[in-house]
KENU-669248 format. One record per residue: x, y, z of N, C-alpha, C, O in turn. Coordinates in steps of 0.02 Angstrom, whole numbers, padded with zeros to 5 digits, always signed. Layout:
residues N
XYZXYZXYZXYZ;...
END
This chain:
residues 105
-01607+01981+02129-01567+02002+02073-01501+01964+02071-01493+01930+02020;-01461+01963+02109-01405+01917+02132-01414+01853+02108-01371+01832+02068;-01471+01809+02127-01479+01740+02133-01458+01737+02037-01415+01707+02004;-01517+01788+02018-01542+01791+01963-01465+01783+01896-01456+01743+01850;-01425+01838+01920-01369+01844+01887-01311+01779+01902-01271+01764+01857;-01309+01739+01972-01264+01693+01994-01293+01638+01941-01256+01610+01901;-01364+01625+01945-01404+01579+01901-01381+01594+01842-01378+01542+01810;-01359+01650+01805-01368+01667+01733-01272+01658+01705-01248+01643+01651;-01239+01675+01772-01168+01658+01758-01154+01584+01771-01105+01562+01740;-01185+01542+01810-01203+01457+01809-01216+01426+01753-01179+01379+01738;-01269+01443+01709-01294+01424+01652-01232+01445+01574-01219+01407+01527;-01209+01505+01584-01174+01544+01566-01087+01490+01573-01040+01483+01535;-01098+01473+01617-01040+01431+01649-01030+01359+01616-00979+01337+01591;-01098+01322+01623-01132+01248+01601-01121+01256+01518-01097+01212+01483;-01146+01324+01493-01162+01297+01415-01081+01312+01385-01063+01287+01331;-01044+01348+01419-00971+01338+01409-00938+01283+01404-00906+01265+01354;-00944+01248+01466-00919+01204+01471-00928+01124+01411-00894+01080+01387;-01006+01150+01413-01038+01100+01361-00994+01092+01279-00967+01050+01243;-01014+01188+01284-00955+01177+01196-00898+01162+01202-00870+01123+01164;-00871+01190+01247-00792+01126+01285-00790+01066+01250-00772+01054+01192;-00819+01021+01305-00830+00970+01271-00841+00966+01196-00799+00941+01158;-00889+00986+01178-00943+00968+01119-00862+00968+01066-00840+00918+01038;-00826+01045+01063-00773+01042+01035-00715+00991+01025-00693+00958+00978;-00699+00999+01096-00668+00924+01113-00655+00868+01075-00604+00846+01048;-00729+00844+01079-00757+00788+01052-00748+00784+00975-00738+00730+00946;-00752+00860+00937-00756+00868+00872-00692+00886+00858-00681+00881+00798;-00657+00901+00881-00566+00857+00892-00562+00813+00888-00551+00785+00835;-00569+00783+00941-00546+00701+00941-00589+00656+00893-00575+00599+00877;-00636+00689+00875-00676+00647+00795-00645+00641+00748-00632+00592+00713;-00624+00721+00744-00559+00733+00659-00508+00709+00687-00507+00655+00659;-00457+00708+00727-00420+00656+00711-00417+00589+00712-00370+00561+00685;-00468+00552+00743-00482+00483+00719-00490+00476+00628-00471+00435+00586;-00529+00541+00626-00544+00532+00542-00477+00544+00502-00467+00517+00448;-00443+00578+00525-00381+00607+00468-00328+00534+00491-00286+00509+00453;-00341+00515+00546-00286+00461+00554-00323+00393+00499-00285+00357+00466;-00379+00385+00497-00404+00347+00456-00400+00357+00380-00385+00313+00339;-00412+00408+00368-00396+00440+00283-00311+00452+00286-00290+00482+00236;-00257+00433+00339-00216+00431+00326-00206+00362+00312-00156+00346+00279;-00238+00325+00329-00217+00253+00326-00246+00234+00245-00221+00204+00198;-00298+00260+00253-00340+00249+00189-00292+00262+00115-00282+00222+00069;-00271+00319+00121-00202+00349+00079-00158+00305+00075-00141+00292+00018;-00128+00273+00125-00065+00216+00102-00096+00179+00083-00090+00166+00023;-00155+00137+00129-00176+00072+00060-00185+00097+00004-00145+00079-00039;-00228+00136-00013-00220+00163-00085-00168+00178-00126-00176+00180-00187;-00083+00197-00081-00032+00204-00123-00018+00122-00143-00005+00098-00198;-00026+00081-00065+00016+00026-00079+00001-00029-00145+00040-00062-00179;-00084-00025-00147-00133-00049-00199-00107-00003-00252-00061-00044-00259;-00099+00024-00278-00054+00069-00329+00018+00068-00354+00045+00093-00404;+00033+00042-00319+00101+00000-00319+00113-00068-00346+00151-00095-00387;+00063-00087-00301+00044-00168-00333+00022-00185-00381+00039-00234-00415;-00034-00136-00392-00065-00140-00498-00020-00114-00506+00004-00169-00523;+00044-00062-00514+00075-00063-00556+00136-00124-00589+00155-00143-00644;+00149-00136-00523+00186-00198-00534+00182-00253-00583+00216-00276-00629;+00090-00269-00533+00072-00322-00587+00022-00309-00658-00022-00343-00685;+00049-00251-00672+00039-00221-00741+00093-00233-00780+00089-00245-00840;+00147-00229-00745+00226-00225-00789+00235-00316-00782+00276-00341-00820;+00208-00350-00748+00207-00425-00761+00178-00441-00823+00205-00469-00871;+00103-00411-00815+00061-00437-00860+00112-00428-00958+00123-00466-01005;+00130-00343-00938+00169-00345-01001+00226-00383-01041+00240-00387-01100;+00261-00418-00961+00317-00449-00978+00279-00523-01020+00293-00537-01079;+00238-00560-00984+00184-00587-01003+00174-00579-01072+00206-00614-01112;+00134-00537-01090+00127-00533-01177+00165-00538-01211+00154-00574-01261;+00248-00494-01199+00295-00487-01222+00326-00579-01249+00346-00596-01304;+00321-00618-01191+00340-00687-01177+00309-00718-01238+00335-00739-01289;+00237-00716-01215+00190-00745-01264+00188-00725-01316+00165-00767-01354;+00207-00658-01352+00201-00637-01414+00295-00673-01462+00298-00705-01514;+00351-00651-01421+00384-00713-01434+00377-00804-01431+00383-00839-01482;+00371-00817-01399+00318-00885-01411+00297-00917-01472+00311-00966-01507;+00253-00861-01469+00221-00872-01557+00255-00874-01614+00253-00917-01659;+00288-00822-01610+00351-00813-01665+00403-00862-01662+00447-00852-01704;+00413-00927-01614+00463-00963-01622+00438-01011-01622+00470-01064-01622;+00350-01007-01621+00302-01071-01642+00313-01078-01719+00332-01123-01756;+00295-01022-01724+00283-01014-01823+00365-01014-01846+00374-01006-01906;+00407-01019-01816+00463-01024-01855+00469-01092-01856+00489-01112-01911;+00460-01129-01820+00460-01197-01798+00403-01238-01860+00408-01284-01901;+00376-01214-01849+00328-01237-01916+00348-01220-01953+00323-01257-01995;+00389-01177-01988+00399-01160-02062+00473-01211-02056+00490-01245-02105;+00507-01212-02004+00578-01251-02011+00531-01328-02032+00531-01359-02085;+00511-01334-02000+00461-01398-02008+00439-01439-02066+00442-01497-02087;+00411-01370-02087+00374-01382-02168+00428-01387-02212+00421-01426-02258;+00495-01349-02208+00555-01373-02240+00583-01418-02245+00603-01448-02295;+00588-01429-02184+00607-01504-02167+00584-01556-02197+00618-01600-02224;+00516-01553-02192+00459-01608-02243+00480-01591-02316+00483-01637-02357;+00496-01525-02335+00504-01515-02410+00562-01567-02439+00552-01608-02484;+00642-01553-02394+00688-01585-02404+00682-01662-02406+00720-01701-02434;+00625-01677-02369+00647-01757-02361+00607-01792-02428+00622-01845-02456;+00546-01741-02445+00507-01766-02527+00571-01766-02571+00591-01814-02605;+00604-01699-02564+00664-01703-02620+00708-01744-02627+00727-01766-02682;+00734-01760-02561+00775-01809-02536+00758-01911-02557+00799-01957-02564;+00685-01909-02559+00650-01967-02578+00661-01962-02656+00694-01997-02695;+00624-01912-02665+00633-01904-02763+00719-01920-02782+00731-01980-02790;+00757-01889-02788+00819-01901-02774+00837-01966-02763+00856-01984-02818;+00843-02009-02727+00850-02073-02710+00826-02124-02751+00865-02168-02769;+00741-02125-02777+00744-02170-02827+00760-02143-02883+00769-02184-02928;+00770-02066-02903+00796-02083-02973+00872-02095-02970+00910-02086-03018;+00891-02116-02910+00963-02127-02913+00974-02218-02919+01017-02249-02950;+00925-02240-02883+00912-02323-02869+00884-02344-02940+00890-02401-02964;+00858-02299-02965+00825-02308-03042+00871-02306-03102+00861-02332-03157;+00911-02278-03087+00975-02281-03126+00975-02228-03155+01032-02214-03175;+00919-02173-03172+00908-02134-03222+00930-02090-03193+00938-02097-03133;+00954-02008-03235+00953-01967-03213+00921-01922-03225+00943-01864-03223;+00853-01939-03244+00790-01875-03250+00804-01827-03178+00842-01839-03130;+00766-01777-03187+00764-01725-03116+00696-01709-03148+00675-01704-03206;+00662-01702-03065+00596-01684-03071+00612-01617-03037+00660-01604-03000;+00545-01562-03062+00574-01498-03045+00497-01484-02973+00495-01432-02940;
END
């Protein structure tokens, strides 16, 4: 009876010890994991940071390029004036070399 019960507080003893461990182990698992999903979390802030950044580039970007354009097309219309004045400027000239003073409209 003795042996029986020393055997049963042994085993009793062993499978303790086992979930000990076993626990242990499932400790030291979760925090490998939470230290990893902590890390995981900052790259994810720092990547979040960074698209935002280069989101507010990209805008400055359009902003650039959408002025751009507008001082393309002004440039062309100064342009096309420019060409207007110098037809006028030609017309003008020979009817001045011509002696006449017709005006063409």
């Amino acid at each position: 009876y003795q042996r029986r019960v020393h055997g049963g507080f042994c085993r009793m003893n062993e499978e303790q010890q086992t979930l000990h461990d076993d626990a242990e182990a499932a400790r030291a698992d979760l925090r490998a994991r939470t230290g990893r999903d902590g890390l995981v979390t900052k790259q994810i802030e720092l990547l979040t940071e960074q698209l935002s950044a280069a989101q507010e580039k990209a805008d400055k970007v359009q902003s650039l390029q959408t002025q751009l354009e507008a001082m393309r097309r002004q440039a062309e219309n100064t342009q096309t004036e420019y060409m207007r004045v110098l037809d006028e400027h030609a017309v003008l000239s020979r009817q001045l070399s011509s002696g006449g003073s017709k005006k063409h409209d």
